[in-house]
C-alpha positions in Angstrom: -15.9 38.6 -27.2 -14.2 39.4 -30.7 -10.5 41.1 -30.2 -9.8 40.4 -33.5 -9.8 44.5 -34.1 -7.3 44.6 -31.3 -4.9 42.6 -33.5 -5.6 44.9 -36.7 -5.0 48.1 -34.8 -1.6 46.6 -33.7 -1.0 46.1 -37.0 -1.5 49.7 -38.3 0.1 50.9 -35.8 3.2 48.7 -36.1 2.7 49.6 -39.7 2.4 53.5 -39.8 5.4 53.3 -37.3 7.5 53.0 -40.3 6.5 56.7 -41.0 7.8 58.4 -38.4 10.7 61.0 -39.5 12.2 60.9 -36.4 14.1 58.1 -35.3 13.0 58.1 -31.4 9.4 58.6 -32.6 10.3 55.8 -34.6 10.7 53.6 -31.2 8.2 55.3 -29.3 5.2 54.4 -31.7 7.1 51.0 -32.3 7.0 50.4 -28.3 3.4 51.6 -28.1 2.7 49.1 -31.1 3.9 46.0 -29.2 2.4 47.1 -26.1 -1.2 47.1 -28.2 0.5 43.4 -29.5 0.5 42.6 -25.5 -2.9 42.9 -24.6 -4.1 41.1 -27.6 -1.4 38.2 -27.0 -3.2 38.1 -23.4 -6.4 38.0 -24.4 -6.6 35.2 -26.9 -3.9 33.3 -24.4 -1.1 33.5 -27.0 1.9 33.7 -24.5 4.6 33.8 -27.2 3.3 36.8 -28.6 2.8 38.5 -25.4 6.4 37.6 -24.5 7.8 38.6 -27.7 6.3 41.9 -27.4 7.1 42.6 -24.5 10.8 42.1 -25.2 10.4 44.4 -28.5 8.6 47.5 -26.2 10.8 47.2 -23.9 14.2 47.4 -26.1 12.6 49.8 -28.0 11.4 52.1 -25.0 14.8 51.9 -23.8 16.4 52.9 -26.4 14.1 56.0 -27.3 14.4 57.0 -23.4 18.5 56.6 -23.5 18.9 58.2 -26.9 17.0 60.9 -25.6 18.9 61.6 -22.9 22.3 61.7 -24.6 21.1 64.0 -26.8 20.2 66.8 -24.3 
């Protein structure tokens, strides 16, 4: 099974992240970027990546979700 795509759509989505106006649509498309970086690390078995990105979508989740709070 080819999930080679898998890693190019994480990549354009990392990518076009960088376009976001917003700053927390900035770290929601980030987190939703390395979540896409996740499954791919899983399925070609590359743990480092999977750990990695898991960290990033997590900090970056976090921060969207906190900074969205304080300003309401």
């Amino acid at each position: 099974m080819r999930v080679e795509w898998l890693g190019w759509l994480a990549t354009v989505a990392f990518a076009s992240s960088y376009l976001c106006k917003k700053p927390a649509m900035l770290r929601k498309a980030q987190a939703g970027a390395a979540l896409l970086w996740v499954v791919y690390g899983f399925l070609i078995h590359a743990f480092p990546v999977v750990a990695a990105n898991l960290v990033v979508a997590a900090v970056a989740a976090w921060s969207s979700i906190s900074r969205d709070y304080e300003g309401a």
